[in-house]
VMD Tcl script that draws the C-alpha trace (Angstrom):
set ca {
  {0.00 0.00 0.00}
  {1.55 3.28 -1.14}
  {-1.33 5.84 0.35}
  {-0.50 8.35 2.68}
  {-1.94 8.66 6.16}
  {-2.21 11.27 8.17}
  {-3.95 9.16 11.32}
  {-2.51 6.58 12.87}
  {-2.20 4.82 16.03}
  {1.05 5.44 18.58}
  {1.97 3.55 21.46}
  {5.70 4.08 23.02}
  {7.00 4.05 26.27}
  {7.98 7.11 27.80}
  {11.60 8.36 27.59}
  {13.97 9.35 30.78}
  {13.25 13.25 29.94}
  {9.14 12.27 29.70}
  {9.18 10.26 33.67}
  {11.00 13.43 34.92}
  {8.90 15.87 33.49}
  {5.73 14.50 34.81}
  {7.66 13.46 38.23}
  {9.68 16.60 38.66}
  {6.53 18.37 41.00}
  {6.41 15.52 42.91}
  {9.75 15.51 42.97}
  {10.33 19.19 44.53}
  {7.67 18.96 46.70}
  {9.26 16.56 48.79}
  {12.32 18.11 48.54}
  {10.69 21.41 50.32}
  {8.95 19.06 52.68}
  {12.70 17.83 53.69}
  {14.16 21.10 54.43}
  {11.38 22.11 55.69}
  {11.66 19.74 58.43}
  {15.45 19.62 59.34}
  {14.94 23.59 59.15}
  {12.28 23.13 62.03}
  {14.76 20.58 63.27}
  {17.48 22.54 63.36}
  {15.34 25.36 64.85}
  {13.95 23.85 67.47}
  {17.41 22.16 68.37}
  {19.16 25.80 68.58}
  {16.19 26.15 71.92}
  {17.86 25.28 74.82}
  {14.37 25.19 77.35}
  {12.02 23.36 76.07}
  {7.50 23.29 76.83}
  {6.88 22.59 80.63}
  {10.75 23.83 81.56}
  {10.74 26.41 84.73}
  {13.76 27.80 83.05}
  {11.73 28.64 79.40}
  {10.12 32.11 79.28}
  {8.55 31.11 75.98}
  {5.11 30.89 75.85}
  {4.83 26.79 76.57}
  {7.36 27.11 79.41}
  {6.78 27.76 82.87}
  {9.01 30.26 84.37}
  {6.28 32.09 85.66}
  {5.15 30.03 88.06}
  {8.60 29.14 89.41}
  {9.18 32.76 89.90}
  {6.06 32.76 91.64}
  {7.14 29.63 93.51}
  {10.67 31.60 94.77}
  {9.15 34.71 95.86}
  {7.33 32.27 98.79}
  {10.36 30.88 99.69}
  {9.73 27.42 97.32}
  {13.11 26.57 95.72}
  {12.56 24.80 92.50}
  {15.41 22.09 91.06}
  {15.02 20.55 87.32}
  {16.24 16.81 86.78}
  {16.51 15.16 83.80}
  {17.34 11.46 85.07}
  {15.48 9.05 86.95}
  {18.30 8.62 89.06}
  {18.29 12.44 90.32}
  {14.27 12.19 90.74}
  {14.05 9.31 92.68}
  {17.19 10.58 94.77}
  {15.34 13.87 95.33}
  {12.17 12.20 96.57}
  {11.26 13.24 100.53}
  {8.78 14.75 102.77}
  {9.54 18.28 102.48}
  {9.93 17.58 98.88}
  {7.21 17.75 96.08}
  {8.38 16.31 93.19}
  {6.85 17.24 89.56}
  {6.94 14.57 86.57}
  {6.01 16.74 83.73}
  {6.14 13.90 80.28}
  {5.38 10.52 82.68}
  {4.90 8.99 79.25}
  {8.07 9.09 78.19}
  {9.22 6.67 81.09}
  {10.12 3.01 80.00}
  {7.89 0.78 82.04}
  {10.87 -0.27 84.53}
  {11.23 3.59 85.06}
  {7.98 3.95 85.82}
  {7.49 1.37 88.13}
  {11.26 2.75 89.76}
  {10.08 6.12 90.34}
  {6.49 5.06 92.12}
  {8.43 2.62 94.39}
  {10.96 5.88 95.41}
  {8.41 8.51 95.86}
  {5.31 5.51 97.35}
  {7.03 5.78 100.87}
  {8.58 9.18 100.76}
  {5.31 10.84 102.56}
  {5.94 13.93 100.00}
  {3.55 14.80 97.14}
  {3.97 14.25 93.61}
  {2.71 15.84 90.91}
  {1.89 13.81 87.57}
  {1.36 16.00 84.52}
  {-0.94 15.18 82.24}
  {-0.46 11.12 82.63}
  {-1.83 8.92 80.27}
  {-2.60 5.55 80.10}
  {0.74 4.47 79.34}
  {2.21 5.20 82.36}
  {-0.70 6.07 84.94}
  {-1.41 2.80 86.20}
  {1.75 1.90 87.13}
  {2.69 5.21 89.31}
  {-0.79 5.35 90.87}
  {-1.90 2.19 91.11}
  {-5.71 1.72 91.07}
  {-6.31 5.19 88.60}
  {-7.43 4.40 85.24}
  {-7.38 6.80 82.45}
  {-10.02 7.25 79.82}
  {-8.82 6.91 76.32}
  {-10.93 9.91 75.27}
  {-10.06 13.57 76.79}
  {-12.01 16.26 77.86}
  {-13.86 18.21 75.47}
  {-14.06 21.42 77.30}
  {-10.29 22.95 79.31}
  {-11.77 25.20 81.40}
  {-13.85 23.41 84.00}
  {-15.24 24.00 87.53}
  {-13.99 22.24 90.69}
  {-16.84 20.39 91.75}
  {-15.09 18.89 94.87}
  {-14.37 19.49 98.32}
  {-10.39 19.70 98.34}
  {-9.70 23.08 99.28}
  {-7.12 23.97 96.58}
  {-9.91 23.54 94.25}
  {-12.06 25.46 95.71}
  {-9.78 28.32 96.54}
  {-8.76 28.39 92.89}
  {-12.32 27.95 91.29}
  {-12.53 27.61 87.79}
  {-8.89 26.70 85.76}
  {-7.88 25.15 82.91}
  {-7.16 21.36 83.97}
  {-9.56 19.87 80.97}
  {-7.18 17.04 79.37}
  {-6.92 13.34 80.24}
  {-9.67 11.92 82.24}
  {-9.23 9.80 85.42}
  {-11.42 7.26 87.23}
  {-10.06 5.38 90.51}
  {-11.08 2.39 92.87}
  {-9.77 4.43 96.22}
  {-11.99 5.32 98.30}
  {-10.30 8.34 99.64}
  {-9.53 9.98 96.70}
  {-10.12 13.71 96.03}
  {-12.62 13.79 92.20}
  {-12.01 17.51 90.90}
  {-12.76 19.73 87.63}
  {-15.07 16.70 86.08}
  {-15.64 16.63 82.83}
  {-18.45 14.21 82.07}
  {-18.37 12.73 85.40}
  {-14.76 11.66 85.05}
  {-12.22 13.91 87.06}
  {-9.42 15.90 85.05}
  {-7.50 16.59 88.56}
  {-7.54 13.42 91.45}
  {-5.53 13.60 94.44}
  {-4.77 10.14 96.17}
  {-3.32 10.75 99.86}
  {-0.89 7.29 101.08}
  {-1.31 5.28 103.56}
  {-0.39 7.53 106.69}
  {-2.37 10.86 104.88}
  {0.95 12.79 105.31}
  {1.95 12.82 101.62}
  {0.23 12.39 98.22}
  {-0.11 11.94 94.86}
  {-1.83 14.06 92.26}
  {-2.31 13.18 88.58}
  {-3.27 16.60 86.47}
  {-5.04 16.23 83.36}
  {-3.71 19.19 81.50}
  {-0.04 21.18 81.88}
  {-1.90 24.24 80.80}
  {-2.35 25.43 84.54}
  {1.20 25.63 84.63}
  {2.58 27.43 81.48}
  {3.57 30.69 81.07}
  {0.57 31.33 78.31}
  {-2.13 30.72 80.70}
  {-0.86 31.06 83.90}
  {-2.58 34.59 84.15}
  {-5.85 33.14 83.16}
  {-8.93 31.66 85.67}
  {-7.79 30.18 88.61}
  {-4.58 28.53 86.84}
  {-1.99 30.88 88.91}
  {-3.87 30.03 92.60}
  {-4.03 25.88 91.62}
  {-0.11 26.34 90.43}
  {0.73 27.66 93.12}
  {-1.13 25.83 96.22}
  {-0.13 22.42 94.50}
  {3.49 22.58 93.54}
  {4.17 25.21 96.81}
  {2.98 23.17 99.50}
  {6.63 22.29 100.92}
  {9.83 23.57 100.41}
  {11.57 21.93 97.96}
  {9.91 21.60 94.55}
  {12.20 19.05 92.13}
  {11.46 19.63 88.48}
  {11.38 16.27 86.42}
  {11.90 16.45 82.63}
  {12.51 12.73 81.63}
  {14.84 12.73 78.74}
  {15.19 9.58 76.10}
  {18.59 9.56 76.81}
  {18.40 8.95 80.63}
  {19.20 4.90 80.28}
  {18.57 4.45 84.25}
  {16.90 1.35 84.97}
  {16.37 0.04 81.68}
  {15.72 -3.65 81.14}
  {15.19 -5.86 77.98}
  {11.12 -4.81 78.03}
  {12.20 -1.45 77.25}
  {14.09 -1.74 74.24}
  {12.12 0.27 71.70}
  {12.52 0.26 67.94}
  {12.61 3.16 66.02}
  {8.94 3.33 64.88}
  {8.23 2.73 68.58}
  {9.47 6.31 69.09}
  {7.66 7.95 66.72}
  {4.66 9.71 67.73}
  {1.26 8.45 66.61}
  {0.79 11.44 64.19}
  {4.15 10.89 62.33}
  {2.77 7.17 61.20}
  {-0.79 8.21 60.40}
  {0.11 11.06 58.37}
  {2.95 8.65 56.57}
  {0.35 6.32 55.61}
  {-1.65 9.54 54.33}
  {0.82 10.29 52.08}
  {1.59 6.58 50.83}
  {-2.27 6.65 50.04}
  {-2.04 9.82 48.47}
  {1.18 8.72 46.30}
  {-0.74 5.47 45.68}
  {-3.59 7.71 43.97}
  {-2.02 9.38 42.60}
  {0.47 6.99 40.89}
  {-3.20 5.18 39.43}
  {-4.37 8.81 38.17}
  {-1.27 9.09 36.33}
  {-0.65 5.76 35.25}
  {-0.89 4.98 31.35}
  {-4.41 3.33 30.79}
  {-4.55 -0.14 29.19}
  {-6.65 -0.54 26.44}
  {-7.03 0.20 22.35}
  {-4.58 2.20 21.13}
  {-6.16 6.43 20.57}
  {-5.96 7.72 16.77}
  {-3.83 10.60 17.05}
  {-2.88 13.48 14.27}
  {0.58 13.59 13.41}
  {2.13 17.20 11.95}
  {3.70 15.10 9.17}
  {2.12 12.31 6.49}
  {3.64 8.95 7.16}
  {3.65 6.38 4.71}
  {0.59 3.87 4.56}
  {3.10 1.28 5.14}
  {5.42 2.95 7.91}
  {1.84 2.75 9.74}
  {1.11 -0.94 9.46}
  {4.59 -2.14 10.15}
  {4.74 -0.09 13.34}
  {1.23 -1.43 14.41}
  {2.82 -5.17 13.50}
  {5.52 -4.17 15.44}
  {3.10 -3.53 18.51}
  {1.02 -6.38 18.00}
  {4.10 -8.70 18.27}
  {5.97 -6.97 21.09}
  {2.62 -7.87 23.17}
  {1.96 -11.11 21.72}
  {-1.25 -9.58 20.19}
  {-2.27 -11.95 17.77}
  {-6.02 -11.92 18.49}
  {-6.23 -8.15 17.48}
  {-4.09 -8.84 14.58}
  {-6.15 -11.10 13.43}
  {-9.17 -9.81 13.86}
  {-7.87 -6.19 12.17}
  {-6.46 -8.53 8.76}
  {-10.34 -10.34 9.15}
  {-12.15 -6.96 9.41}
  {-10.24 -5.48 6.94}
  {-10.57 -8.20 3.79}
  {-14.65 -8.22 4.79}
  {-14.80 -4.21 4.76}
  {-12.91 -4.23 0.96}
  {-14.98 -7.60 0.13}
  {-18.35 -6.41 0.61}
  {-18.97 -4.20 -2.41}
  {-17.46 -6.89 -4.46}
  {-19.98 -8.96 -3.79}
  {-22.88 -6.57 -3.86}
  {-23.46 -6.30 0.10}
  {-23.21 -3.57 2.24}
  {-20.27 -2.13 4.01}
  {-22.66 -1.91 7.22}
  {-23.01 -5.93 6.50}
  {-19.37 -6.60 6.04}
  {-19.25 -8.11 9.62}
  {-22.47 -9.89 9.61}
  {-21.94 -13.69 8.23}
  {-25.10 -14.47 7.33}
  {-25.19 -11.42 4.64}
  {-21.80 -11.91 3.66}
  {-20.62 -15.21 3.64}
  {-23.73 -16.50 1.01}
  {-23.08 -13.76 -1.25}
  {-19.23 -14.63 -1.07}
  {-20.17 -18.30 -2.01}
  {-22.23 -17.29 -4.70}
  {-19.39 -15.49 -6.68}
  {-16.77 -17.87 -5.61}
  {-18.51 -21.21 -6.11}
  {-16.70 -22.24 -3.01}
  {-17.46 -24.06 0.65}
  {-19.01 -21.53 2.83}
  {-17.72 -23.34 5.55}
  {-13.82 -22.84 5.02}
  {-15.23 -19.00 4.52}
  {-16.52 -18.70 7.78}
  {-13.57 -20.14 9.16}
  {-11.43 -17.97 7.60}
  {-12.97 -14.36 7.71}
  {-14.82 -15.61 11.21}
  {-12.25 -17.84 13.08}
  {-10.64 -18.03 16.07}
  {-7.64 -16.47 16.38}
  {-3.59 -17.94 15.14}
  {-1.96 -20.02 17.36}
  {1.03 -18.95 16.69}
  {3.02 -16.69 14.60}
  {3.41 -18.54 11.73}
  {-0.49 -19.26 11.83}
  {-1.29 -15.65 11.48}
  {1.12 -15.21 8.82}
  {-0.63 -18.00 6.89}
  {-4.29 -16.65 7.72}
  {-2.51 -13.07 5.93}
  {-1.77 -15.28 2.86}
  {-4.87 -16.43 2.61}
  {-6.87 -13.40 2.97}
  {-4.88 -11.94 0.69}
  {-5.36 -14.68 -1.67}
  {-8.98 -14.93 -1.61}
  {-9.49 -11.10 -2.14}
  {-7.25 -11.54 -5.10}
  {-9.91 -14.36 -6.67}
  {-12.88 -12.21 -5.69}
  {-11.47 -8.98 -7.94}
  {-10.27 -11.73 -10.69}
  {-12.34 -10.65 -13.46}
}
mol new
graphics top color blue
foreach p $ca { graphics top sphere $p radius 0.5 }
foreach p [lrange $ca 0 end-1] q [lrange $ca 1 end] { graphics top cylinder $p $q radius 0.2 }
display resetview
């Protein structure tokens, strides 16, 4: 065939140049995602107090209230090992854990065993229920958290009730002692509890929420008056800020891997973005199915066109569709030889009869060969191509 076409049919990978193109926004995207975060990193690493440090004057620290603390004669020490803390523990000594999460379980279970006898009172901020049962046993916390922070007292202790309203509304505590001080409820679970020991000289109180204690808040509600009367009871207030790299009384159990130490937030929002990639790696993705007609700024040779559709066909092992487009294409130029419609080209019962008729052949080995099932193999098709071509050669024979 020497005719020119100016539609054809294209199918070819994309190049090197094409995948980077259509990857390079993905690409730079996570590339400002990156520096975005070691520039927080480094940021945030340049700080040398950090949220819930009496020695930070930013607005999640809480110098305020150790200022507070020193002008009535309380003298506040920070820790950072479990050692120190449980060294520190005494009567005339309240002792403040401000992350109790971040303890290992042998920690925990350490630090209730130093401060359990020590008649002093301990402060537990914000414990959850990670690390709550084990340094007061018998208090439970509720896996969901207050809805409202600021909340009334609703209790007889009289710090509560001196303070009034404050902002204690966090993690929510339930407990089977019967002595045990219920304040600032939030859905008739208690945000602040007090538990008094055995001999009622010391105590230990688990606070639902550090804001009471930052410098943001501290001038807000009652925050400043519960601050105060809690952590200023005795002399000696000792500052605990457990660190990940305090190794003290570590055991096998406490061995975490590195995903173990990633906050919750960090793995669902990297399975976000896997979904998201996954998306939108199927939006993108080349669609299987026939090949589009598509206009070319140049005319290509007739036969340039069917080789590189052959070409195709064999690369994928297409023989069915080659087959079928040889088949469809004899009946199409057959039909007005033998007086039927092009629109009954495909139809055997209109075209295979009128086919006999001017052939004086076997309609049978007709049907079989416009209407077959597809080659085998190669060299089938190739013979089926011969034969078409053949019998549309005896059908124009005059």
């Amino acid at each position: 065939m020497t005719t020119e076409a100016t539609l054809t049919s294209t199918s070819a990978s994309p190049t090197a140049r094409q995948v980077w193109t259509r990857a390079r926004g993905i690409a730079l995207a996570l590339v400002v995602l990156l520096a975005g975060a070691i520039a927080i990193a480094v940021i945030r690493s340049d700080a040398r107090h950090g949220e819930l440090d009496p020695r930070s004057a930013d607005p999640y620290g809480s110098r305020a209230v150790a200022e507070l603390l020193a002008d009535r004669g309380v003298d506040t020490r920070v820790v950072t090992t479990l050692d120190e803390a449980a060294a520190a523990a005494g009567p005339d000594t309240t002792l403040l854990v401000a992350v109790p999460d971040l303890l290992t379980p042998s920690q925990q279970t350490r630090l209730h065993n130093a401060f359990a006898e020590s008649h002093g009172r301990t402060v537990l901020v914000a414990s959850g229920s990670a690390s709550i049962e084990r340094l007061a046993p018998g208090v439970t916390a509720d896996p969901a958290t207050s809805l409202d922070s600021t909340l009334a007292p609703d209790c007889a202790l009289p710090a509560a009730r001196r303070a009034g309203t404050a902002d204690t509304g966090g993690v929510r505590y339930s407990t089977t002692h019967l002595g045990a001080d219920a304040c600032y409820p939030s859905e008739r679970l208690a945000t602040l509890l007090r538990l008094p020991d055995k001999r009622g000289d010391g105590d230990t109180i688990a606070l639902g929420a550090p804001d009471i204690l930052l410098n943001d808040h501290l001038d807000e509600h009652g925050n400043a008056s519960l601050a105060l009367q809690l952590l200023g009871s005795r002399p000696h207030l000792v500052w605990y800020l457990p660190s990940l790299s305090d190794t003290s009384a570590t055991g096998p159990d406490d061995e975490r891997s590195f995903f173990d130490l990633l906050p919750p937030g960090w793995l669902w929002g990297t399975l976000q973005l896997f979904i998201a990639a996954a998306l939108a790696a199927l939006w993108r993705a080349r669609r299987l199915g026939p090949l589009v007609p598509e206009r070319l700024p140049v005319a290509i040779r007739a036969s340039e066109t069917a080789e590189g559709r052959a070409r195709l066909y064999r690369k994928t092992d297409a023989r069915d569709r080659a087959a079928d487009a040889l088949r469809s294409t004899t009946r199409t130029r057959l039909a007005p030889l033998t007086g039927v419609p092009v629109t009954q080209a495909h139809t055997p019962e209109a075209l295979l009869p009128a086919l006999s008729a001017h052939l004086h052949g076997n309609g049978q080995d007709l049907h079989a060969l416009l209407f077959g099932p597809p080659p085998s193999d190669d060299a089938a098709l190739i013979a089926l191509a011969d034969r078409l071509d053949a019998l549309e050669r005896e059908v124009r024979r005059p």
